[in-house]
C-alpha positions as CSV (number, residue, x, y, z in Angstrom):
1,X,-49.2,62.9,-202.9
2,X,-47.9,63.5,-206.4
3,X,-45.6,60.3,-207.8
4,X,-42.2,62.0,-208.4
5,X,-39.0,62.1,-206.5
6,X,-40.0,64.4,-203.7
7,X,-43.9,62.5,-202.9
8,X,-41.4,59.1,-202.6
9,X,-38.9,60.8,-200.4
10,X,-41.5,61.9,-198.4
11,X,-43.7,58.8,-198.2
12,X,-40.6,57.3,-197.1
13,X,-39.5,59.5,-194.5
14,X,-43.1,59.0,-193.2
15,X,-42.8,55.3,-193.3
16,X,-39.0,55.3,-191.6
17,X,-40.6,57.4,-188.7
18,X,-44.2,55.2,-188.0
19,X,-41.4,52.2,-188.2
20,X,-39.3,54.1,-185.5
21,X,-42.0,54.8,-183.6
22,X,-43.1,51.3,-183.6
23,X,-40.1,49.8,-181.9
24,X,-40.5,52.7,-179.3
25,X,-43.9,51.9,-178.3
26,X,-42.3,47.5,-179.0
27,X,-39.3,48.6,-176.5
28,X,-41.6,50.3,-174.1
29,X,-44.0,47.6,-173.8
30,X,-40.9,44.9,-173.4
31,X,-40.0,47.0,-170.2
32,X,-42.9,45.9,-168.1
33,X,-42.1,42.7,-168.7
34,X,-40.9,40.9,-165.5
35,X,-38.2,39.0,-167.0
36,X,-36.6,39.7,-170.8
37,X,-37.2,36.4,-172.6
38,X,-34.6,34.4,-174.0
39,X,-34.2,35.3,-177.8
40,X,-36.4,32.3,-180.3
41,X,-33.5,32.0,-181.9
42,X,-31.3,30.2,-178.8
43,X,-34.9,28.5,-178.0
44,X,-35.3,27.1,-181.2
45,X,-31.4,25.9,-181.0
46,X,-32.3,24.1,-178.0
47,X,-35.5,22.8,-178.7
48,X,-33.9,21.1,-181.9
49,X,-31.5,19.3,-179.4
50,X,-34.1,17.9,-177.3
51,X,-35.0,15.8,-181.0
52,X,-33.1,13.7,-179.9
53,X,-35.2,12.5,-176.7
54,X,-38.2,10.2,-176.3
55,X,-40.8,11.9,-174.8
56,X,-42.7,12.0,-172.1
57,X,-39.2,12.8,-170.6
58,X,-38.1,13.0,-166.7
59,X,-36.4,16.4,-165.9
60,X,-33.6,13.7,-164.6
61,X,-33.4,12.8,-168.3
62,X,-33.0,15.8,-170.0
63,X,-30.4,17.0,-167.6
64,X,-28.6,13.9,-168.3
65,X,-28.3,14.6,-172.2
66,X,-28.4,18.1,-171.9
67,X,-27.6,19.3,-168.7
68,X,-25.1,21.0,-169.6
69,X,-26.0,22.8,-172.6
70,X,-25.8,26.5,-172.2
71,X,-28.9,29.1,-172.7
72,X,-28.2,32.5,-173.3
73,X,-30.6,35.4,-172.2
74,X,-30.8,38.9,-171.8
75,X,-30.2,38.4,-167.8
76,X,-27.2,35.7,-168.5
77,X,-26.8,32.4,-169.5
78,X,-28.2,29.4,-167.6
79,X,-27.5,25.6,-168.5
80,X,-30.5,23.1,-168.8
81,X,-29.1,21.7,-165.3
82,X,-29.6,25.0,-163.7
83,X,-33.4,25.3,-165.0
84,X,-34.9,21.9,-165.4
85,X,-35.1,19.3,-162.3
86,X,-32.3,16.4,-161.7
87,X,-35.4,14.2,-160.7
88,X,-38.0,11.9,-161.8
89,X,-40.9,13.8,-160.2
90,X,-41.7,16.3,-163.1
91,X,-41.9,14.4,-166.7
92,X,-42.1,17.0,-170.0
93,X,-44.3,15.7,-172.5
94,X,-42.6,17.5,-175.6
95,X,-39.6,19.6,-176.0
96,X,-41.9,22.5,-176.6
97,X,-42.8,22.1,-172.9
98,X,-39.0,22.0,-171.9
99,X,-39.1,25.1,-173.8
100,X,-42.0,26.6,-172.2
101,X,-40.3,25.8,-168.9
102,X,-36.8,27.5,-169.4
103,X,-38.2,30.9,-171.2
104,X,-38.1,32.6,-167.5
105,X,-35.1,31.4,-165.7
106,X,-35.9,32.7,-162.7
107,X,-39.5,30.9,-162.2
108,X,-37.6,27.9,-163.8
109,X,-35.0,27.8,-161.1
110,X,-37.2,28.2,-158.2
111,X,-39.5,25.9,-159.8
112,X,-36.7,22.8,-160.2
113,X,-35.8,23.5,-156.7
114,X,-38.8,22.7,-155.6
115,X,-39.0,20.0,-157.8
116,X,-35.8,18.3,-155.9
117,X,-36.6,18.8,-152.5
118,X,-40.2,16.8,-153.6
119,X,-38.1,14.3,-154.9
120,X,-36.2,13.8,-151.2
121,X,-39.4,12.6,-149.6
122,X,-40.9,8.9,-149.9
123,X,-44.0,9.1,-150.7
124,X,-44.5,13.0,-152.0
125,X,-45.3,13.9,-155.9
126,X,-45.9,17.1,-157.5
127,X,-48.6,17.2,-159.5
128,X,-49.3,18.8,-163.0
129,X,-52.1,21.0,-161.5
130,X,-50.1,21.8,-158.6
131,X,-46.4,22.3,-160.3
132,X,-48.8,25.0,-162.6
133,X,-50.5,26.8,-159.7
134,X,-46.7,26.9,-158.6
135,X,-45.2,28.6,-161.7
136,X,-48.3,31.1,-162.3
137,X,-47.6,31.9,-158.6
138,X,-44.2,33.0,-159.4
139,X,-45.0,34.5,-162.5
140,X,-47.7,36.4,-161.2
141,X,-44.6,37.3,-158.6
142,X,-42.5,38.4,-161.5
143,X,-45.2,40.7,-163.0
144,X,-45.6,42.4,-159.7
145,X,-42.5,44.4,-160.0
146,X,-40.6,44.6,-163.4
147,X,-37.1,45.9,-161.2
148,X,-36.9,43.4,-158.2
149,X,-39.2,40.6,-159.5
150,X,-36.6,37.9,-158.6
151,X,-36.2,38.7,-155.0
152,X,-40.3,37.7,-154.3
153,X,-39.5,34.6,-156.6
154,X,-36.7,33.7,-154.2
155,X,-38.7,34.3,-150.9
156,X,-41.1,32.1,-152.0
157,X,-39.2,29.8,-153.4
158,X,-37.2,29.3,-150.0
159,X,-39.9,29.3,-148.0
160,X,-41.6,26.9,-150.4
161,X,-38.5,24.6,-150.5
162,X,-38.2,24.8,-146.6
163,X,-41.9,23.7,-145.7
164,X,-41.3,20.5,-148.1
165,X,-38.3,19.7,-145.8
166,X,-39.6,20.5,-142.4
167,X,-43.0,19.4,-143.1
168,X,-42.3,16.4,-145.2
169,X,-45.3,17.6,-147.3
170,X,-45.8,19.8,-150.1
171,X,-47.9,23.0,-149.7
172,X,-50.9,23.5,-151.5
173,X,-52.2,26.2,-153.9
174,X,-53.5,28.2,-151.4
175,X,-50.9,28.0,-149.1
176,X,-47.9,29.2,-151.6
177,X,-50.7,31.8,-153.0
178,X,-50.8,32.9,-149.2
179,X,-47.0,33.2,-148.8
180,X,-46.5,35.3,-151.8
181,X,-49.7,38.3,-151.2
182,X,-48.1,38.3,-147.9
183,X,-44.7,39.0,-148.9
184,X,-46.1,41.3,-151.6
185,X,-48.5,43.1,-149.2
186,X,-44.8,43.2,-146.4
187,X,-43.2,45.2,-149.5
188,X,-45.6,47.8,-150.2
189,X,-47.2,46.2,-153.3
190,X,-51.3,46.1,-153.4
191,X,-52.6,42.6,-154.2
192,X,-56.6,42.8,-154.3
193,X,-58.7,40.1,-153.5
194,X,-59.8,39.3,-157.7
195,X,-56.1,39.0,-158.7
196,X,-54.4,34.9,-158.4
197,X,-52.4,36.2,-155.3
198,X,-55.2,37.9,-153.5
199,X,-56.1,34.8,-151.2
């Protein structure tokens, strides 16, 4: 392409429409994902107020500095006290893992309830391994189906929170993993035997 004023105009045109078609192909691939993330710029205001914390932290002492503290995402805003457990039962060892945790509200909010109704029984904990099989549960939920992602989360959620009470125990892995491919196989939506759901 000759340097003059036309082979720049040109080059440029050409590099204005790969650009454009970049943030099609960006925009495109956002809209499979179950839930739009919250943008880094309100994560990294909040994780810069969790400084102020020792950590290990309980989720009961987060929400009492910063329970109230708003986060703003493409679905609405949420405050720390809405996401993150009013109970000693989960500890954060970093604010990047309070961070981690409130990036999907939706598996946040199921995941704190469940968190709370643990921390109503005597002698039950939730355990690191188990709280993770828990969120990958609902995020696997969430990736099912992009539109109603939120309603499996809930079902499982409440039917998650209402074992803890009625059985005084927490279900395992399995069992939660069991109650989500069923709800997911009730709604029309194949779960195969390979995926985390297909139990």
């Amino acid at each position: 392409m000759a340097d003059n004023k036309d082979g720049r105009e040109k080059q440029a045109d050409d590099d204005a429409r790969r650009q454009r078609e970049r943030d099609i192909d960006a925009e495109l691939a956002r809209g499979d994902e179950p839930e739009p993330p919250i943008p880094d710029s309100e994560l990294e205001a909040f994780e810069a107020a969790l400084e102020s914390l020792s950590f290990p932290e309980t989720g009961a002492g987060i929400v009492a500095a910063v329970g109230d503290r708003e986060i703003a995402s493409d679905s609405g805003t949420h405050t720390v006290a809405d996401l993150i457990p009013d109970a000693d039962v989960e500890t954060f060892e970093s604010p990047a893992a309070v961070r981690k945790r409130v990036q999907r509200p939706t598996a946040a909010g199921a995941l704190k309830r469940i968190a709370e109704a643990v921390a109503e029984l005597p002698n039950e904990e939730l355990g690191r391994s188990q709280r993770d099989a828990f969120e990958r549960t609902f995020l696997e939920l969430a990736a099912i189906d992009a539109v109603d992602y939120d309603q499996g989360i809930r079902v499982v959620a409440d039917w998650t929170v209402d074992q803890i009470r009625e059985r005084e125990v927490v279900p395992g892995s399995r069992e939660i993993r069991r109650r989500a491919a069923t709800y997911c196989r009730d709604n029309g939506y194949e779960v195969s035997n390979d995926e985390w759901l297909g139990i």
